[in-house]
N, C-alpha and C positions, 0 to 999 in steps of 0.2 A: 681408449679402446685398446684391450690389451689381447695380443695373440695369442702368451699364456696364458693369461687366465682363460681365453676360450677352448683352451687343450686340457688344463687341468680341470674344469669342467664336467670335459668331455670324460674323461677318468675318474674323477670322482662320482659320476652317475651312470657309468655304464649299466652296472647290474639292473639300474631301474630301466634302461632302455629296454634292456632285454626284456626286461618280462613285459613292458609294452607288446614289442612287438610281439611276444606272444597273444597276448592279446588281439592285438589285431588281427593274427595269423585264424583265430578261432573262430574267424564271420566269413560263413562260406559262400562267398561274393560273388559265384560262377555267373557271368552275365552271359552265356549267352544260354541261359534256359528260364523260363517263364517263371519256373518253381520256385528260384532264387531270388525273384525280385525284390523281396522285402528284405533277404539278406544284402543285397546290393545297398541297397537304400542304407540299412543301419552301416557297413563299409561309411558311407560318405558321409552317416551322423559321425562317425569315429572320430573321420580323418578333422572334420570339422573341429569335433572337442578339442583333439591333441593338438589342432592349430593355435585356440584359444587358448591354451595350458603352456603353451612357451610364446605367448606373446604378444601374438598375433592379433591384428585388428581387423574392422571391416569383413571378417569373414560371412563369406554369404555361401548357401546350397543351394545350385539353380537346376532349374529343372531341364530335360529337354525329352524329345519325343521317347523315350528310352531310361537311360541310368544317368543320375546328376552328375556337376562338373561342382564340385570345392573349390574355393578361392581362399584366401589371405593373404596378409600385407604383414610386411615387419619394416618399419621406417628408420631410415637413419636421415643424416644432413640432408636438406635439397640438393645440394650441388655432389651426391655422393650420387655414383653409378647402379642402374637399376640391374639384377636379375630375375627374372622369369624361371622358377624351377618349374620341371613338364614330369607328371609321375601318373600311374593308373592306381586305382587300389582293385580294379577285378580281375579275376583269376580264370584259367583256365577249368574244365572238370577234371575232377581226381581219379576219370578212368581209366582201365581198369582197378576197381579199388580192393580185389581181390590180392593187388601186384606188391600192395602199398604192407611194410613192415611193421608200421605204428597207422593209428587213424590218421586219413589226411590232411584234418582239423581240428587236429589235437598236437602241439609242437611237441616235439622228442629232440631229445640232446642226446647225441651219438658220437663221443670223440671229439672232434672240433666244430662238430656240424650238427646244425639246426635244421633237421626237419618237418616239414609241412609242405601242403600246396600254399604255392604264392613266398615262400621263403626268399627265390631268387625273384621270379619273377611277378610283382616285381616291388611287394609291399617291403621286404627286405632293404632296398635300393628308396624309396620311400624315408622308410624313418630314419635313414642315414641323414639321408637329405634333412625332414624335418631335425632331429639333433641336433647337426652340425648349427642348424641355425637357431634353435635352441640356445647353444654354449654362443654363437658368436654374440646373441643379442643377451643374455645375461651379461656379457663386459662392453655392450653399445657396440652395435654392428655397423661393421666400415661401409656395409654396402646397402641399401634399399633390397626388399628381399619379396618378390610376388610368387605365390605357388597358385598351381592351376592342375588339379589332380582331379582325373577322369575317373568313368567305370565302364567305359566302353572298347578301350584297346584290344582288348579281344575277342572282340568283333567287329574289328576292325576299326573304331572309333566312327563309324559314320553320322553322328549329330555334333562331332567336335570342331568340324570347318565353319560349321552355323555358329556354332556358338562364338568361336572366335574373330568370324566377319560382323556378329551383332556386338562384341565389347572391343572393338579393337583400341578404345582410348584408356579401359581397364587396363590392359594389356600390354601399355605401352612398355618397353625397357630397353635396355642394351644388351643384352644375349638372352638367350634361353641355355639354360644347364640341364641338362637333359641325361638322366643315370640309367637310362634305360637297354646299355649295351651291356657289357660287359669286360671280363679280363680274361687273356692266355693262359695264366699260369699264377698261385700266389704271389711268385715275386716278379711277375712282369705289368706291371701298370700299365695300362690299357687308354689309348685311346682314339675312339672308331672316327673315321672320316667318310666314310660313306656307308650307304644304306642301299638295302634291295627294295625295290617293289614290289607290290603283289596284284596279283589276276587271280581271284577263287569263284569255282567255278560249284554245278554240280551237273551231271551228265545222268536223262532217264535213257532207259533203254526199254519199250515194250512190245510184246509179243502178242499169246492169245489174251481173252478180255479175263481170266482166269486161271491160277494153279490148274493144270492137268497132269494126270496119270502118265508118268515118262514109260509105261511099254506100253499104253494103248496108243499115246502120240507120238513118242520118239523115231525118228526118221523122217519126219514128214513137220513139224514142228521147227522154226530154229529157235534155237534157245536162248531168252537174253542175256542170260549169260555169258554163255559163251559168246556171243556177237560182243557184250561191251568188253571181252579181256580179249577179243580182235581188233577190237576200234583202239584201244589206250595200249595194245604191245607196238600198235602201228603208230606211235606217236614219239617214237624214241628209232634210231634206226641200232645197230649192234656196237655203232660205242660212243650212244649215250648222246647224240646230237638230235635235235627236237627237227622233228619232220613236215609241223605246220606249214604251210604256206606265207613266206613272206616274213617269220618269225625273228630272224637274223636280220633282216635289213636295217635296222638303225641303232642295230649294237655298235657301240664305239671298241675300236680296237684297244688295246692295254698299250701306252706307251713303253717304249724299252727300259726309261726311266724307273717307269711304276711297276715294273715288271720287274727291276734289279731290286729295287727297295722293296716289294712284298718276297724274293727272291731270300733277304737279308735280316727276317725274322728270325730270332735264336734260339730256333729248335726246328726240329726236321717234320715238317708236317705228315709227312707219308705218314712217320710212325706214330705220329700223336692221335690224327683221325682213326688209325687200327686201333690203339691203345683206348679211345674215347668210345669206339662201336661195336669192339668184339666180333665185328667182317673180318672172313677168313680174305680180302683183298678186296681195294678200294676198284673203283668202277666211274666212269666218267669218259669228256673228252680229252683224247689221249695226247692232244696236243697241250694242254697246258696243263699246270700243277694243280697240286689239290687245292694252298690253300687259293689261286685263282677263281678255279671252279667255286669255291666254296661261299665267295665273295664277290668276284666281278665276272661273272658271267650268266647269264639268266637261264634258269632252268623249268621245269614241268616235272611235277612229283604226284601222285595219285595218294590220296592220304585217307580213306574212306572204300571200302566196299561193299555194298550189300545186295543178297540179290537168294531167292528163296527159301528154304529150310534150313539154318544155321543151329538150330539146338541140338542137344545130343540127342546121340540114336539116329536110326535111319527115317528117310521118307520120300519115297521118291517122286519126283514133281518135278515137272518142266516151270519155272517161276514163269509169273506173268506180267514180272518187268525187274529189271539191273539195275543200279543206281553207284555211281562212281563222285567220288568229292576230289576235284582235280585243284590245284595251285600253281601259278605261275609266279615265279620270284624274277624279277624284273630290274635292268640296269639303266640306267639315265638314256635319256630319250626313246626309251620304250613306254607306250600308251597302252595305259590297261583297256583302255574299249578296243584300239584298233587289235589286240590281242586277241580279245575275246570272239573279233570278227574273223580273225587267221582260225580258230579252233572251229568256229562255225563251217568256212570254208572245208576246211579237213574232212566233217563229219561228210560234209553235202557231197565232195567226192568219195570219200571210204564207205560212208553205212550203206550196208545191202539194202534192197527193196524188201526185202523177208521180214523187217524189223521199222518201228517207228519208234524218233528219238526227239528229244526235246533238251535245250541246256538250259540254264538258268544261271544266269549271273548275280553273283553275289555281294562280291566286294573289289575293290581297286584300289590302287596308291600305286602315283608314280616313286622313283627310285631320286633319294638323294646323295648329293656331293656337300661335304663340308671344309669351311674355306680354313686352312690351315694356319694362314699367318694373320685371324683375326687375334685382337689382346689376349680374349677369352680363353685360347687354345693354348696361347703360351702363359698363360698362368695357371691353369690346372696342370700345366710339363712344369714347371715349379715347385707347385703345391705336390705333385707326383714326386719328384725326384727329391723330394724334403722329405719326403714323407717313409719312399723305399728305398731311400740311397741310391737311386740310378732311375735317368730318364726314361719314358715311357717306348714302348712300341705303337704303331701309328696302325691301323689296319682298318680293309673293309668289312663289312657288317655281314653275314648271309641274309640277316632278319628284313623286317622291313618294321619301320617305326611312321607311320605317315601322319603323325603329329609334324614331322622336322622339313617336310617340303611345305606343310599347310601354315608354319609358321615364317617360312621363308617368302610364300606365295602373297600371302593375305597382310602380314604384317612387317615381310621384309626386312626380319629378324634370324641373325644365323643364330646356328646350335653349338655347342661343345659336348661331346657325346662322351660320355663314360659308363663305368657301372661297376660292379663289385660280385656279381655272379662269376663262377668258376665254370669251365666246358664240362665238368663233371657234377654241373648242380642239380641235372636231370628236370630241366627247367621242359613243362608239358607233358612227364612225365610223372610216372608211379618215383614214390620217397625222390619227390622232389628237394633239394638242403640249400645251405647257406652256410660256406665255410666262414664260421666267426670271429677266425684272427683275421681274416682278411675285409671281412664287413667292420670291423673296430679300426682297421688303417684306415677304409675307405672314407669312415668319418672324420679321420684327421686330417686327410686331405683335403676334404671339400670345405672344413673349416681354414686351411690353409690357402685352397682358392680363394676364397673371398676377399681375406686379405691381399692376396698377391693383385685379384681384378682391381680391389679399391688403388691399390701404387699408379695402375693405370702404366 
């Protein structure tokens, strides 16, 4: 089992990877629309094939209420250590695709960077993974190697906790590797130890039973409108602290510790979150930093609004209902339902009598922690610091990944979180990329984990 030959490999077949993943980039996977489905579906014939094509056995496409779950195996000795790699192949939509400079499922190479949707997030991060294991199993791979690659992540995975309470003997290993965070900076290796949770929500707001003529009704009408951008400016007080009921109580405070060590990141956040958003000045609570905020403190973002005549040109009409798509990103020991009952609360005391509103609960995932001083964590800060000449930075996530609590909960298996997306990858975003020197390190690293986990 040889390390170089799994590097030189990795080098001698780059260019074929690439145009893989171009490939892959080209099945527009959007899971969360009906229209897609059969694109979904070919996604998970893909991931399936390219399992088989570097090695893999046992691969199976299983079904579930929704988009399948791909599995494969790549075996080494019995007595070698198992990983569980955890990847999505479905994407976000490419709206607006008006924004987009090249089609958004059609890859374009622009500088160092690979555009498409799904480039970072997160099929990108994907065939890393497959590669690296690729190259280690063409020189006999030190470690047992299972992948388990969804189509539902964004949409929150919700048939992925069934499925993995119904194989948990499939399942078994010693970590989950998990690339679905990301990096600071090209040269700062990345790797995340905590995750947000999420509360998504959608909030109606309805008035008359009917569009009316805003000057035969106006004044005497309230508008849904207006009542939902009363209801959600009420939901934030003037610097940025969520006004729910009850919303903060089981936030854990930041140790002084964890506060010096996110404090000692090497670069100035203020100025990177400007540089990253183009905000003439960031905004938040004014007691702690940004990247705090950004990471370990739970917030309420309004992501969605809609609400009567939006086309061009005039039209005037009182709408005859609001609709708001709200998100709650959530920190360890906050519970998405008892969340969802704080907002409930909120409405019952703020919404006027004038107006009838209804919420509708979406999706949930608690908030995880990952345990720092498992093998897993200090041999990717190995394979990291082999790879960029300098240890990695340690940081929390803003996202929320609720694969990595559901693998913790049901199979009692920690994660080691990485990824290879840049904050300027425009990940959910119009020319969404994939910086490419950085995505070719990230393959040598992960073949350089492997090795480092088999040392044990």
């Amino acid at each position: 089992m040889s390390e170089k030959a799994a590097l030189d490999f990795l080098n001698a077949n780059h260019e074929r990877f690439l145009e893989e993943l171009k490939e892959f980039l080209r099945i527009p996977s959007v899971s969360t629309t009906e229209e897609h489905k059969a694109d979904v579906q070919a996604a998970a014939e893909w991931v399936a094939a390219n399992l088989r094509k570097i090695g893999a056995k046992n691969v199976q496409i299983f079904p579930t209420k929704r988009h399948p779950v791909v599995y494969g195996e790549i075996a080494a000795a019995k007595s070698a250590p198992t990983v569980l790699v955890y990847g999505h192949y479905d994407v976000q939509p490419p709206d607006p695709e008006e924004k987009w400079e090249t089609p958004p499922f059609e890859p374009s190479i622009r500088g160092e960077r690979l555009y498409a949707r799904g480039a970072s997030d997160m099929k990108g991060q994907v065939m890393a993974s497959l590669k690296a294991a690729e190259a280690v199993a063409n020189s006999g791979s030190p470690v047992n190697i299972k992948f388990i690659i969804e189509g539902e992540e964004e949409i929150g995975s919700p048939d992925l906790a069934p499925f993995i309470a119904e194989h948990k003997e499939l399942l078994v290993a010693d970590v989950c590797l998990n690339p679905d965070a990301g990096m600071l900076a090209p040269d700062l290796p990345t790797i995340t130890y905590g995750l947000r949770g999420l509360a998504y929500f959608e909030l109606y707001v309805y008035g008359p039973t009917h569009d009316l003529h805003s000057g035969v009704y106006g004044g005497v009408v309230h508008n849904p409108a207006q009542a939902i951008a009363e209801l959600i400016a009420g939901m934030h007080d003037k610097d940025g602290r969520i006004t729910l009921p009850g919303f903060y109580d089981k936030v854990l405070p930041l140790s002084e510790e964890e506060r010096a060590a996110l404090a000692d990141l090497p670069f100035d956040p203020e100025k990177f979150y400007l540089e990253q958003t183009g905000v003439p000045k960031l905004w938040g609570e004014p007691e702690y930093t940004p990247i705090e905020r950004t990471g370990a403190r739970p917030t309420l973002e309004i992501n969605g609004l809609y609400s009567g005549y939006i086309g061009k040109g005039a039209k005037t009409v009182i709408p005859s209902y609001a609709m708001a798509k709200i998100s709650c990103r959530l920190v360890p020991k906050q519970d998405p339902a008892e969340v969802a009952e704080q907002l409930r609360a909120y409405l019952e005391a703020n919404a006027p009598d004038t107006i009838r509103w209804e919420l509708k609960v979406m999706d949930g995932a608690p908030a995880s922690i990952v345990n720092l001083d498992q093998p897993a964590v200090k041999a990717l800060a190995k394979a990291m610091e082999q790879t960029w000449g300098r240890g990695p930075v340690y940081r929390r996530e803003g996202g929320s990944i609720p694969v990595v609590g559901q693998m913790q909960e049901i199979l009692g298996l920690e994660s080691v979180l990485t990824g290879f997306g840049l904050p300027d990858s425009l990940i959910h975003a119009p020319n969404e990329n994939l910086h490419l020197p950085t995505w070719r390190k990230g393959m040598e690293a992960l073949v350089r984990f492997f090795y480092r986990f088999a040392e044990g």
